[in-house]
ZADO-1210 file (C-alpha; in nm, 4 decimals, padded with zeros to 6 digits):
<atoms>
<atom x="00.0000" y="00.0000" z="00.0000" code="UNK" pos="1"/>
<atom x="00.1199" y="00.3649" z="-00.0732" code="UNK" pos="2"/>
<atom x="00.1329" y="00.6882" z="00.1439" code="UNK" pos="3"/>
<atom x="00.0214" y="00.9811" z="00.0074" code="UNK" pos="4"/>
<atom x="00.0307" y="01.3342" z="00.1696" code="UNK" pos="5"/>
<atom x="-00.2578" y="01.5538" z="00.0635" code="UNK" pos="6"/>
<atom x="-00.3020" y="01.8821" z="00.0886" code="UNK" pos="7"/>
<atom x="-00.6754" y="02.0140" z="00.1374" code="UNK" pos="8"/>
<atom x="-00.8499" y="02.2935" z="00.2012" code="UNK" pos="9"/>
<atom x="-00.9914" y="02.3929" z="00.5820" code="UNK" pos="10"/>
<atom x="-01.3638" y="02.3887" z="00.4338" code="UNK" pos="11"/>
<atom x="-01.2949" y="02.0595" z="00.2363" code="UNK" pos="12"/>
<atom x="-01.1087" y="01.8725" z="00.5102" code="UNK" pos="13"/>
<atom x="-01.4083" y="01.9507" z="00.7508" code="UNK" pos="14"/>
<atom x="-01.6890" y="01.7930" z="00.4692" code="UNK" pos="15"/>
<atom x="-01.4679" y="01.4869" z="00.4669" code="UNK" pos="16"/>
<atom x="-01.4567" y="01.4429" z="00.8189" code="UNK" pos="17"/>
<atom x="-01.8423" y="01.4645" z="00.8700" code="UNK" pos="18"/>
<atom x="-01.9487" y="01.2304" z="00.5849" code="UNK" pos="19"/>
<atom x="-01.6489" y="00.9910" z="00.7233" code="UNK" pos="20"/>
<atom x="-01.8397" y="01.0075" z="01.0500" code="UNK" pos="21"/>
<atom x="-02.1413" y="01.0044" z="00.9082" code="UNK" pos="22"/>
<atom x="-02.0725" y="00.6909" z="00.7269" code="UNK" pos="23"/>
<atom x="-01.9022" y="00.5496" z="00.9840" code="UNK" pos="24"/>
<atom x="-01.5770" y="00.4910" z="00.8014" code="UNK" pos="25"/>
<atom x="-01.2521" y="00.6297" z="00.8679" code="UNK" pos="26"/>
<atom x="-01.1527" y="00.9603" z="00.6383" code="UNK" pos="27"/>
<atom x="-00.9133" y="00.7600" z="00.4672" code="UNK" pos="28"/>
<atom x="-01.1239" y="00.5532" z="00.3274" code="UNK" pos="29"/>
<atom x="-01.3973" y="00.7507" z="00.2507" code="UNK" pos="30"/>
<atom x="-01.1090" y="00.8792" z="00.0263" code="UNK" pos="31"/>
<atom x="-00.9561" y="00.5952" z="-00.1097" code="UNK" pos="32"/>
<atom x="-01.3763" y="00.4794" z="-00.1922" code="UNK" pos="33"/>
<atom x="-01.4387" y="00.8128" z="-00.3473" code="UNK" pos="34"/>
<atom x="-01.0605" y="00.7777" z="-00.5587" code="UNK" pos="35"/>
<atom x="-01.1457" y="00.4728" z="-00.6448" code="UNK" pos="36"/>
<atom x="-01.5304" y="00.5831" z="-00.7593" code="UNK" pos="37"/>
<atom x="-01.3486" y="00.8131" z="-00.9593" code="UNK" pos="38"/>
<atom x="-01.0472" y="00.5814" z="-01.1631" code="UNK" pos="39"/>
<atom x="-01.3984" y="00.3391" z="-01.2064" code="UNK" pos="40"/>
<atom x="-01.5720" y="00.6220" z="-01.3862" code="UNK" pos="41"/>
<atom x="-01.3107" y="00.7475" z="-01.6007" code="UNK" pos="42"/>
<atom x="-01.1991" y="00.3769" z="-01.6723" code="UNK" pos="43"/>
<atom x="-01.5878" y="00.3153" z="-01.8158" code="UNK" pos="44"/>
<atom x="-01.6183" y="00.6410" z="-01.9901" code="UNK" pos="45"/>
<atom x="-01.2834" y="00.5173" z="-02.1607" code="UNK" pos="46"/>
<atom x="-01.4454" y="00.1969" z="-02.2542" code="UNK" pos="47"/>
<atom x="-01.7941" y="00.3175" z="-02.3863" code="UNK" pos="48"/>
<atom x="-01.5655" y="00.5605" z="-02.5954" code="UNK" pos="49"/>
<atom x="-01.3798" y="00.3097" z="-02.7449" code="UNK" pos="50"/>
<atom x="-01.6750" y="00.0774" z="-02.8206" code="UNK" pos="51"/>
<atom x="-01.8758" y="00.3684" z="-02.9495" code="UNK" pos="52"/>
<atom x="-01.5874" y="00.3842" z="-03.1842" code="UNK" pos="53"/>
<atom x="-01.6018" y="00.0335" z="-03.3158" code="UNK" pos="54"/>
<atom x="-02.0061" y="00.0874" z="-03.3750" code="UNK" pos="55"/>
<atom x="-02.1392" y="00.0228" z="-03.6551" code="UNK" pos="56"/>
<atom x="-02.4328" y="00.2883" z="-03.7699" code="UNK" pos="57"/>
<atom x="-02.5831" y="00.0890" z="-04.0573" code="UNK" pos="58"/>
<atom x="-02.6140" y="-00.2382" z="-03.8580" code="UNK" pos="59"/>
<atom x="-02.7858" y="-00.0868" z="-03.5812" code="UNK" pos="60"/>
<atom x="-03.0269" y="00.1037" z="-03.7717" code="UNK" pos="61"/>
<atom x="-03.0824" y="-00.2373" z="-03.9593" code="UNK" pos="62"/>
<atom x="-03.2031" y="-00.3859" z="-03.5795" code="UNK" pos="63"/>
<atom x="-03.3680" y="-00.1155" z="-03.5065" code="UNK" pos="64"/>
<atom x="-03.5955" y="-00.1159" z="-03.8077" code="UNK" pos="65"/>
<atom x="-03.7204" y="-00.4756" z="-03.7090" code="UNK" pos="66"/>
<atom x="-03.9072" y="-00.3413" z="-03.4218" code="UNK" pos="67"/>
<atom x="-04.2342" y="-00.3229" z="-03.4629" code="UNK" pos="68"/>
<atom x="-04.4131" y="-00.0302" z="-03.4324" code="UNK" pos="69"/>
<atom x="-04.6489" y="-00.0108" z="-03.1270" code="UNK" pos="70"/>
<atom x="-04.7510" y="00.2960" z="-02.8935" code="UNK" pos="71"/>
<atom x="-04.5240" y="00.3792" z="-02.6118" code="UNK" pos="72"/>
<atom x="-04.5899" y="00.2951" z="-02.2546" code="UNK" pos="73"/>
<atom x="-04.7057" y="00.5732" z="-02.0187" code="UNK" pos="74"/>
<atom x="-04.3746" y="00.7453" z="-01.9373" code="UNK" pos="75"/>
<atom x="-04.1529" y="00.5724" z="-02.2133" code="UNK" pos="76"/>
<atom x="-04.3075" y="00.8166" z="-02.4617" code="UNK" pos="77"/>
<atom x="-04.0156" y="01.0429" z="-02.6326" code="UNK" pos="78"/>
</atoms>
């Protein structure tokens, strides 16, 4: 495991501490969760990206045009 010295804000250090406490976790790992929430997120934005990339338009529209047309259901309506 690494050490890391972090430098933070008064105001910022303070909303850590309560949500740590509030959550009943320590503040560093209410840290190391929200780090790690973060790395996740970028890592799947990355992925979608690259698949988006590989997407073909033609294809899909092709799928799509074998649904069959029916009304929408309360809410799903565009």
């Amino acid at each position: 495991m690494s050490v890391l010295s972090l430098r933070l804000p008064n105001s910022v250090h303070r909303h850590i501490k309560e949500l740590a406490s509030k959550e009943g976790v320590s503040i560093n790992q209410l840290i190391a969760s929200a780090v790690a929430e973060k790395v996740s997120a970028i890592a799947t934005e990355d992925y979608l990206q690259a698949r988006a990339e590989r997407a073909d338009k033609a294809a899909f529209q092709a799928i799509l045009a074998k649904v069959p047309k029916r009304e929408s259901v309360l809410g799903d309506e565009l």
